[in-house]
Structures are given as structure tokens and as C-alpha cells.
N, C-alpha and C positions, 0 to 999 in steps of 0.2 A: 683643562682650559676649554672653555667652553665656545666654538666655532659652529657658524651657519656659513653657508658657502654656497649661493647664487649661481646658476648657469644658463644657457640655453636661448638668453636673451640675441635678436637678429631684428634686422628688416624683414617683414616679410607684408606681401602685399595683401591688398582687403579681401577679404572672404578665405582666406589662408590660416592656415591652423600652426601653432606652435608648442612645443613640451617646455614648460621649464621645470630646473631642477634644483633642491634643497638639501646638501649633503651637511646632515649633523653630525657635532661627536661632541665630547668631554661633559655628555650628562646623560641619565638615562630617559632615554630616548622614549621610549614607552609609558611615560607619567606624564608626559608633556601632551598638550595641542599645539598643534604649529597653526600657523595663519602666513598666508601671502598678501600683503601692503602692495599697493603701488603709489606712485609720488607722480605728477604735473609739476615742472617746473612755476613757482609759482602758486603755487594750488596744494592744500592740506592732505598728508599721507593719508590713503581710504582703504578700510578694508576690504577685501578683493572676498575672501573667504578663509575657513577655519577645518581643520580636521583634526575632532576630536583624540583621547589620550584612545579611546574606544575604538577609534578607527570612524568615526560618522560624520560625515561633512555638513558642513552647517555654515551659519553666516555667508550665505552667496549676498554680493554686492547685486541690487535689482539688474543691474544694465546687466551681467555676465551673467544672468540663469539664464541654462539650456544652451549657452556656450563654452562655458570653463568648469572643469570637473577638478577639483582637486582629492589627491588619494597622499598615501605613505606605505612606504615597505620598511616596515620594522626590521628586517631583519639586515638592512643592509644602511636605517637609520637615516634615509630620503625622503622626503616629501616632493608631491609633481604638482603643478597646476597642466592642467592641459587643455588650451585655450582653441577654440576652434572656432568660424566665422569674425574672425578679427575687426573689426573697424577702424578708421583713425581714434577715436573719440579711447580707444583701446592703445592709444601712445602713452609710455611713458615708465619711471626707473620701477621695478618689482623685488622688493623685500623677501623678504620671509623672516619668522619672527618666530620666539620661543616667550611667551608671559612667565613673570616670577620675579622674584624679587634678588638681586636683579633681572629685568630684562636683557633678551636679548634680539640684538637685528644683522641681517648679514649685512653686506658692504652692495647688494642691486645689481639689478642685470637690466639692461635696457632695450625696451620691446618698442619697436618703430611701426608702426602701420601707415605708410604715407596716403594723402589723401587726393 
């Protein structure tokens, strides 16, 4: 069975840095790119960014380069976004995602940046 499992989402205030975490399992983990989504209530899921099956990160969302770095450790089958200089405009639910057919998304973690 195939689970993504979201964590690490808080308040935390602007210019504050936060980890979030993407624990995978029930597929292999190493053929996959994972990507982190976030959702605006109201407002269309947007890709935040992408780490490749390679390990290379790619698709940075314009507003998050040179703030949010995402990596994976294979071996333990995680994905991080690690966000730093936060702003409000930076509020709202964050995914993580496996492409395939099916797809899959975890259940969000909710990142607050008050303004």
C-alpha cells in the first residue's frame, strides 16, 4: 500500500525557517520523483518543487528560489522541503506527491506564516 505521510507543518513567523517532511513506503522509492504541492484555500494546488528519481531538484516555483531547497534520503525513503525566509504569501496546506498512474498525494501539512 502505497502511503506519503506529511509532517513538520507549524506557525512560524516571517523570515523563520521551517523542515517539512515526506515519509514514503509501499513502493520503490528510488524510481519515483517526489514533488511538494501546496494548496491556498481557494486557490489552485502549485507546484512548490520536484526531486528527481536521480536525486536533482528541479521545478522550483519562481517566488521559493534561494528559499526552499528540497532533497530525499533514499535510504530511509523521505523527502524534505526546507523552507527558509518564509513570508505570509508562503501560507498554506503542502502535499507531497508521487506521479504514476495511479497517482499519489499525502493527506497536507499546514504551514502558517502570519502576516
Amino acid at each position: 500500500q502505497v502511503r506519503l505521510v506529511e509532517s513538520g507543518g507549524d506557525l512560524v513567523q516571517p523570515g523563520g525557517s521551517l523542515t517539512l517532511t515526506c515519509a514514503a513506503s509501499g513502493f520503490p522509492f528510488t524510481a519515483y520523483p517526489i514533488s511538494w504541492y501546496r494548496q491556498i484555500p481557494g486557490k489552485e494546488r502549485e507546484l512548490v518543487a520536484t526531486i528527481t528519481a536521480e536525486d536533482i531538484p528541479t521545478d522550483y516555483l519562481d517566488s521559493v528560489k534561494g528559499r526552499f531547497t528540497i532533497s530525499r534520503d533514499n535510504a530511509i525513503m523521505t523527502v524534505y522541503l526546507q523552507m527558509n525566509g518564509l513570508i505570509p504569501e508562503d501560507t498554506a496546506v503542502y502535499y507531497c506527491h508521487r506521479p504514476g498512474w495511479p497517482e499519489y498525494w499525502g493527506q497536507g501539512t499546514l504551514v502558517i506564516v502570519p502576516s
